[in-house]
N, C-alpha and C positions, 0 to 999 in steps of 0.2 A: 784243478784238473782241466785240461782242453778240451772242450767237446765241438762233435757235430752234430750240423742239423743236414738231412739227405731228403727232399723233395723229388719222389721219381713218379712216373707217370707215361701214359702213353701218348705218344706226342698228338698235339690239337687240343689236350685235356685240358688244360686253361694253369699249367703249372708255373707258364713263365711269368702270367699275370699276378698269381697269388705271390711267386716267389717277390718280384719288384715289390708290393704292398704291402710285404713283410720286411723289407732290406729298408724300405721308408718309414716302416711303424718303430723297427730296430735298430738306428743307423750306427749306434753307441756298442751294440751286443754281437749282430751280422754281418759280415763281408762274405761278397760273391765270390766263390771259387769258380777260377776259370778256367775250366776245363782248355786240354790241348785235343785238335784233330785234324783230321788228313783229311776231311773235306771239302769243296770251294770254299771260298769263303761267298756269300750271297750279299747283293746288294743292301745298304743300309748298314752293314757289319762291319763292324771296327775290330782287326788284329789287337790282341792284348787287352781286349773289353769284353766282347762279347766272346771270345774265344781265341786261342792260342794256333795257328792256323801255320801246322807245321807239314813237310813232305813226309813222306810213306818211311824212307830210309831215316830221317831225324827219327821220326816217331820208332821205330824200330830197335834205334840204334839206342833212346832211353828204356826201351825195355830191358832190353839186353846189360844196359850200366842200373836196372832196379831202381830207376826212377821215379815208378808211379806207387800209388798209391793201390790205384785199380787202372784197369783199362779194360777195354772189349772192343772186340769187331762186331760192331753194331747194324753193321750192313755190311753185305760185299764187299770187301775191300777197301770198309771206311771204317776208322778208326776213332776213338775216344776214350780220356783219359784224364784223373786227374793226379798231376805231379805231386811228388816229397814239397816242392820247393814252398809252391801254392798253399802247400797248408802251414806250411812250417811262417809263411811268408804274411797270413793272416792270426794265426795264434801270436806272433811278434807281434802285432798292432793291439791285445788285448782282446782281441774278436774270438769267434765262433765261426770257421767256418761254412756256409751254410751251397752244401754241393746241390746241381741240378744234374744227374746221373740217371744211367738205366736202372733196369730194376737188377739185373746181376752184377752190375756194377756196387751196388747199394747195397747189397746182402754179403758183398768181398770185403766192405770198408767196415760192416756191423761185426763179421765175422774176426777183423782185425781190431775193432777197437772198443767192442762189445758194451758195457754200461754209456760209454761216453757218447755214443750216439742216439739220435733220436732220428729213427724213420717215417716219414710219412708216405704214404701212398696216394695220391690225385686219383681218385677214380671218375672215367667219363659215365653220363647217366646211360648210354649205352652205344655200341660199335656205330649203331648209323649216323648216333648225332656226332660224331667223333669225326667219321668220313665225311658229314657237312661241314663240321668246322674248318676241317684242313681243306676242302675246296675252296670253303669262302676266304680263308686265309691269303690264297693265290698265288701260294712260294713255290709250289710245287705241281709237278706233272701227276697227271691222272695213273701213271704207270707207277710213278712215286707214292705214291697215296694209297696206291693197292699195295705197295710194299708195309707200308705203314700200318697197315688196316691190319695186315698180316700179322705181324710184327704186336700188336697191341693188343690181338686174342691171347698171345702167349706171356704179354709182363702180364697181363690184369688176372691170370692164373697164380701168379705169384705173390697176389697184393697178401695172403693168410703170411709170408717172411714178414711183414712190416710191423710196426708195433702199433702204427694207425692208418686205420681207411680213411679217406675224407672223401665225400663221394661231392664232385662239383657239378651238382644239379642246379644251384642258385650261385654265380660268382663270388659275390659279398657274402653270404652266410659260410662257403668254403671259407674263406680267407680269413672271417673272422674264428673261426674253431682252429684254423693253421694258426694264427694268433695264436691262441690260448693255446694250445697244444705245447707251442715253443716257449713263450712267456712263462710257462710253469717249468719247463726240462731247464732251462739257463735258472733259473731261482734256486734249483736246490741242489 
């Protein structure tokens, strides 16, 4: 049976950290799914790596031909998404996909593929230390970040869809129960 694994979170939560430490601990089990979107692409970010860095009308135009899997307008007229091809593209390698997605996003792909996924939910230890992390981060504008803050009251209402909390109050102690969490779901 193909399964996934769905890491969602609100963003600054420390999920792109845990996900890396898990795609190193799994290399044999996990492949990153790489999401497409219509947003810049930001400095240090590699097309076809870190993400699929398509126009408003591409993006559009695979909705319309049913190409995604899930997708959402995650922001204002920013877009995200992960394709048929993408998964189709990592279960041929013998893997798991293992997606970095919203939290509605996550709950469309559970809803479609139901036992075969395992959700996890990143929870920040709370909204301020979330809006510290993504200042210190330094990707993003103070006006961005309020969007975000915004944004991250309303996934972490939704973490009771997931099938696990992991609340990332200690980096390493996260990562290692997302370990174990996944390590057992791919086992049986």
């Amino acid at each position: 049976m193909n399964r996934i694994v769905i890491l969602a979170a609100p963003s600054g939560a420390g999920k792109t950290t845990i996900m890396a430490r898990l795609i190193e601990a799994m290399p044999d089990k996990l492949s990153f799914s790489i999401s497409a979107t219509t947003r810049p692409i930001r400095t240090g970010e590699v097309d076809g790596k870190d993400y699929f860095f398509v126009s408003l009308e591409d993006f559009q135009q695979k909705i319309a031909q049913d190409g995604f899997v899930e997708w959402e307008m995650v922001y204002e007229g920013t877009y995200y998404g992960t394709t048929k091809d993408e998964m189709k593209r990592i279960w041929s390698m013998g893997k798991s996909p293992l997606l970095d997605i919203d939290v509605f996003g996550a709950m469309k792909v559970k809803r479609i593929y139901g036992a075969q996924v395992l959700s996890i939910f990143i929870e920040p230890p709370s909204i301020a230390v979330l809006r510290e992390r993504l200042i210190k981060r330094g990707t993003d504008a103070i006006a961005s970040i309020d969007k975000r803050i915004a944004k991250a009251a309303q996934e972490i209402e939704q973490k009771i869809h997931f099938d696990h909390i992991v609340l990332n109050d200690d980096l390493n102690r996260a990562t290692e129960e997302v370990k174990a969490l996944v390590g057992h779901f791919l086992a049986t």
